[in-house]
Structures are given as C-alpha cells and as structure tokens.
Backbone bond lengths (Angstrom), bond angles and torsions (degrees), N, CA, C in turn:
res aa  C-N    CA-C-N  psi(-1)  N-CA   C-N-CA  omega(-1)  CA-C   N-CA-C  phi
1 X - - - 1.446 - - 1.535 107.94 -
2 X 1.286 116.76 117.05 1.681 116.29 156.23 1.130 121.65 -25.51
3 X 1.582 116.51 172.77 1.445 131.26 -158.69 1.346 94.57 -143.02
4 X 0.940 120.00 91.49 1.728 135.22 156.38 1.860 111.78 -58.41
5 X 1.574 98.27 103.68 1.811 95.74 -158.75 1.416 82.08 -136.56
6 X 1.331 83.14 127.36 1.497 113.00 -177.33 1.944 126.85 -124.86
7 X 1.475 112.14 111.99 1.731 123.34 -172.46 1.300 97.47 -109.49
8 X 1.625 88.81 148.78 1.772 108.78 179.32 1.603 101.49 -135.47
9 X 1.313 115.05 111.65 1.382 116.09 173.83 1.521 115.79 -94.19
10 X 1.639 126.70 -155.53 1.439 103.39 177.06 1.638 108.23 -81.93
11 X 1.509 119.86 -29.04 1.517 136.40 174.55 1.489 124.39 -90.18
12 X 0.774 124.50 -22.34 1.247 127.17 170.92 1.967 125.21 -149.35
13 X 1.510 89.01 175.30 1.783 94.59 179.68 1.095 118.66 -127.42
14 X 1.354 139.14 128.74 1.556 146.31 -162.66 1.720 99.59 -116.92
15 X 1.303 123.02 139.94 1.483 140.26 135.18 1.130 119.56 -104.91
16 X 1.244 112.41 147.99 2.008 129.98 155.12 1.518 106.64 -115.56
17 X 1.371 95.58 159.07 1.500 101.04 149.94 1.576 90.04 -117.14
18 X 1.099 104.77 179.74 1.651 118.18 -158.04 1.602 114.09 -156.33
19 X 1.138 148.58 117.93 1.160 146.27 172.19 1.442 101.62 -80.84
20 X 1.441 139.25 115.92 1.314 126.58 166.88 1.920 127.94 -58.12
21 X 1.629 60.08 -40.17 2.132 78.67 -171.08 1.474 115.75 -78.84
22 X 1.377 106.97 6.76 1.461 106.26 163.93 1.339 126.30 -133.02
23 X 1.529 79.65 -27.15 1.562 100.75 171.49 1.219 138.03 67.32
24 X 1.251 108.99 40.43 1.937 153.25 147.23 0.920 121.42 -125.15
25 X 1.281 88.72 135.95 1.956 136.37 -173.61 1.766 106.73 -44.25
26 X 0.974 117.21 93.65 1.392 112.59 159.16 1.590 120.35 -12.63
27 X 1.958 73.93 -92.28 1.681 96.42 -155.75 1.709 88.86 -131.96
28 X 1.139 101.78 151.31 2.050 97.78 164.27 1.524 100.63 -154.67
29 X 1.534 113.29 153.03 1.618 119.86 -164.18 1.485 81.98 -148.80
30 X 1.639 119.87 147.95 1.253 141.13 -179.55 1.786 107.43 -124.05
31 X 1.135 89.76 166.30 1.595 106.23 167.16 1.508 111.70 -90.32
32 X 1.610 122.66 -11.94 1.484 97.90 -147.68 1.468 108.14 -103.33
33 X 1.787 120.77 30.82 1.287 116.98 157.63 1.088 85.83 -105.60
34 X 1.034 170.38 -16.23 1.835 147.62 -167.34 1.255 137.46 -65.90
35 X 1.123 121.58 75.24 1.883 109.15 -160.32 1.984 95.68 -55.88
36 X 2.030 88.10 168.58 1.467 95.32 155.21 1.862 82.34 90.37
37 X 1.462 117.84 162.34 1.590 118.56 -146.06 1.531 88.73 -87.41
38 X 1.678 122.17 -178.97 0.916 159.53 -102.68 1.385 96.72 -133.81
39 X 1.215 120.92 -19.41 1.920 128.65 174.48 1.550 94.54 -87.29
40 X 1.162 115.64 -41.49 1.612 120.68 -161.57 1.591 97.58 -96.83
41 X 1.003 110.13 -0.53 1.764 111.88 161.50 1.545 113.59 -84.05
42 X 1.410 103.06 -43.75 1.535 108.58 -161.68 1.566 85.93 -65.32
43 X 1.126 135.61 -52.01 2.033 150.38 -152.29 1.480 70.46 -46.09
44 X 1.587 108.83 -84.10 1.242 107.42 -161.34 1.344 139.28 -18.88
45 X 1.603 95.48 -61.64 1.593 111.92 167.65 1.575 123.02 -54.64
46 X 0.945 105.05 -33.82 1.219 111.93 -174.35 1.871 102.65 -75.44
47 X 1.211 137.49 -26.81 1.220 136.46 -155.36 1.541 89.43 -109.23
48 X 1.484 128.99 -22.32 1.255 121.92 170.76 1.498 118.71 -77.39
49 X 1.440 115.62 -52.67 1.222 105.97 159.48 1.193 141.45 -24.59
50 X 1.466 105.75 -69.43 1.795 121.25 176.41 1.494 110.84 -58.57
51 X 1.189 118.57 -18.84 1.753 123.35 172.47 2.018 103.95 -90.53
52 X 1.249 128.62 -54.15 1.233 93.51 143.55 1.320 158.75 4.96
53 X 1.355 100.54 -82.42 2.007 134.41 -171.46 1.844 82.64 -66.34
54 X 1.126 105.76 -55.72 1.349 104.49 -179.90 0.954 122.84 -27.89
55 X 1.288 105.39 -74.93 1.852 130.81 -167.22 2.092 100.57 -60.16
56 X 1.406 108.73 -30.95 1.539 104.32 158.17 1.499 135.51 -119.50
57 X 1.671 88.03 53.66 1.854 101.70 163.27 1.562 84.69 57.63
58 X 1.122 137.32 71.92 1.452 133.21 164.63 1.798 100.33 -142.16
59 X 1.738 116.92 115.14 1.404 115.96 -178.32 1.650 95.67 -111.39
60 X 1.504 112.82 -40.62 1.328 112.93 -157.67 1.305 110.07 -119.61
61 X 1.387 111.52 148.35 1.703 112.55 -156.30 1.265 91.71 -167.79
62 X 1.986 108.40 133.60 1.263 116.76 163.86 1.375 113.98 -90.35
63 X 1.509 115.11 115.84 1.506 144.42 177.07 1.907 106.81 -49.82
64 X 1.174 102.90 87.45 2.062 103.57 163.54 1.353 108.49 -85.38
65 X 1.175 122.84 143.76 1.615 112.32 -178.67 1.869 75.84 -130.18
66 X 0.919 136.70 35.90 1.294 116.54 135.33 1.829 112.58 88.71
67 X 1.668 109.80 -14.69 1.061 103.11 -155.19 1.664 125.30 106.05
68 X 1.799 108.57 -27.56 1.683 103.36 174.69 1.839 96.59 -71.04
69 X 1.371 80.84 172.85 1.593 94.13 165.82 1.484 121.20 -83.49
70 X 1.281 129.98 157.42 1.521 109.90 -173.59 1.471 108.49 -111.99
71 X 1.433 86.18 93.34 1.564 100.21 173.60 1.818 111.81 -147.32
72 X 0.742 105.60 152.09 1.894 107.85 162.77 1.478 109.41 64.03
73 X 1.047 148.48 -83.70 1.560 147.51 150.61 1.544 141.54 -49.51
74 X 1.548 89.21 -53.42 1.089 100.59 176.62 1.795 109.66 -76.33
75 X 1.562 118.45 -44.73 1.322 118.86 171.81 1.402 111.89 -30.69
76 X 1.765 115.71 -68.57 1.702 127.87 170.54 1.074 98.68 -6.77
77 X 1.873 106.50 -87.12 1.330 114.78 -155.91 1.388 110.20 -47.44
78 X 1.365 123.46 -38.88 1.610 110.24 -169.62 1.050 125.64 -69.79
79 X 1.550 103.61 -26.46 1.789 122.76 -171.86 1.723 99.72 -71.35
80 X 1.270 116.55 -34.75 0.981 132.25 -164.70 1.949 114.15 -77.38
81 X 1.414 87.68 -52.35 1.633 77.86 172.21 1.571 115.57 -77.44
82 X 1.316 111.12 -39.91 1.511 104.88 165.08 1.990 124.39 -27.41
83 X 1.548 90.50 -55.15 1.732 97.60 -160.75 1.987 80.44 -51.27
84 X 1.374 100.57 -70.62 1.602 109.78 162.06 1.746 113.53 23.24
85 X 1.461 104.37 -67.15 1.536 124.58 -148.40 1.474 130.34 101.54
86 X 1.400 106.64 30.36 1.671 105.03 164.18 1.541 109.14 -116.20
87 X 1.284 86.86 148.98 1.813 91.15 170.56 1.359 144.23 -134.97
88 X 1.601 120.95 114.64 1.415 122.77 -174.91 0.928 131.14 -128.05
C-alpha cells in the first residue's frame, strides 16, 4: 500500500504518494500554483492528489502527516482527499 506523505512549509503544502518497496514517488501535487490563503491550498492539494491515485488504480493509502499535528491544514488536506475517494 502507498504512503500518502504530506509537508507544510511557512507558504505552501506538498503531498506524495510514495511506493516504499521501491522507493519512487508515484504522484506529488503542491500548493504553489493556487492563489487565495493556505487552507484553500491544502483543499486543493488534497483533491489533486486523490485524482492522481486515481488515474493509477490507487484507492487505499497509508496517511504520514510528516510529524505535524492533525489539525488545521493538514486535517483539509485529508478531509479533502478522502471526499476525493481515497482511504486511510
């Protein structure tokens, strides 16, 4: 199962998916074309991702948040790829 890996810098928010066992990057989606604040970046990311995973037969994915806490950004993104269609 993929690795749903998720960074929060001070400007923007990054995901991967990640193959462990081979150990290349799927898919990865950023914040840093998105105008408009930093909650509505993460949505974004999060809805790009899960359309991704999509596009390569990918439903289920173990969620890394990297170490943040899961609240405020990082929550978005999850809520976000979920509505999406991924699940962790």
């Amino acid at each position: 199962m993929p690795r749903l890996c998720v960074y929060k810098s001070n400007k923007y928010i990054y995901a991967q998916l990640i193959d462990d066992l081979s150990g290349t990057t799927l898919a990865s989606a950023s914040s840093m074309k998105s105008k408009g604040t930093m909650m509505e970046g993460a949505k974004e990311v999060g809805k790009e991702i899960a359309e991704l995973a999509k596009k390569i037969n990918i439903s289920k994915v173990a969620f890394d948040r990297g170490g943040f806490i899961y609240t405020g950004k990082i929550q978005v993104l999850a809520d976000a790829a979920r509505e999406a269609g991924l699940t962790f």
